[in-house]
C-alpha positions in Angstrom: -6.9 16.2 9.1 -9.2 13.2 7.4 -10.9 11.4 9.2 -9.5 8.1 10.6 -5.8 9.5 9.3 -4.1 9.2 12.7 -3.9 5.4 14.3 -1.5 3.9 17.5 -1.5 0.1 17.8 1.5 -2.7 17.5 3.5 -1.9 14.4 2.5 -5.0 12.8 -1.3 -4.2 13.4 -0.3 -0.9 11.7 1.7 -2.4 9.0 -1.2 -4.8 8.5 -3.9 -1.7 8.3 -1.5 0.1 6.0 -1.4 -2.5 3.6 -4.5 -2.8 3.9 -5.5 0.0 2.9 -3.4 0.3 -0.3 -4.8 -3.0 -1.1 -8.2 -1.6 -0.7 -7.8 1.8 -2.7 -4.7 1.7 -5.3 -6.2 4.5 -7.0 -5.8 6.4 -3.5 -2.1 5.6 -2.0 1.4 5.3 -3.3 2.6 1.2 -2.9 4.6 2.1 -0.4 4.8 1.9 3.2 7.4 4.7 4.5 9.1 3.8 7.9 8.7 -0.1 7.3 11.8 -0.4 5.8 13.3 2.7 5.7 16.8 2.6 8.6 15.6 -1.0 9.4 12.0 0.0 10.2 10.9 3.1 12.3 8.5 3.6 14.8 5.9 6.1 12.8 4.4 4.5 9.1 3.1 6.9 6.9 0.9 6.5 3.5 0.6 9.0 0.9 -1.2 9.7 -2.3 1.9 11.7 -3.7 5.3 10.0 -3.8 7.1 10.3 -0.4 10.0 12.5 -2.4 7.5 15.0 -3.7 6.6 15.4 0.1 10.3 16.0 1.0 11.3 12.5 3.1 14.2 11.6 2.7 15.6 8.6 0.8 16.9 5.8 3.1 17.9 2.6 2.6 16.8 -0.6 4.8 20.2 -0.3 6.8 19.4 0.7 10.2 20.5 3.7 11.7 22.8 2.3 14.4 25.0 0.6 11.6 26.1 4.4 10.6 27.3 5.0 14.0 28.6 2.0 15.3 32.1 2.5 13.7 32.0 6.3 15.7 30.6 5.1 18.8 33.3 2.2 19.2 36.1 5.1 18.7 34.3 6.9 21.7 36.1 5.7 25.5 33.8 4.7 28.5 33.5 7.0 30.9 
């Protein structure tokens, strides 16, 4: 693994570094921040040199995952 590759902190201290680092070295990263916006934002980030697709991550849109299931878990009774 590079150095310096893995990183825990707030998520906007990591968003900040992220972008921060794609600002610093175009040449290096895709423009893209995957897990800021993907399902409404997740809880790991990830930067790549390679498009994210060519990696294998799936395509999400910025919906977030508990919009998909809301309909299903309101068809569910309460215990």
């Amino acid at each position: 693994m590079p150095a310096d590759a893995l990183r825990y902190g707030t998520r906007e201290e990591m968003l900040a570094l992220a972008h921060k680092r794609i600002s610093d070295r175009p040449d290096r990263y895709v423009d893209h921040v995957y897990g800021e916006k993907e399902l409404g934002g997740t809880s790991v980030l990830y930067l790549s040199a390679v498009p994210f697709e060519k990696l294998g991550f799936p395509t999400y849109g910025e919906k977030p995952f508990p919009a998909f299931t809301k309909a299903a878990l309101g068809a569910v009774p309460p215990p």
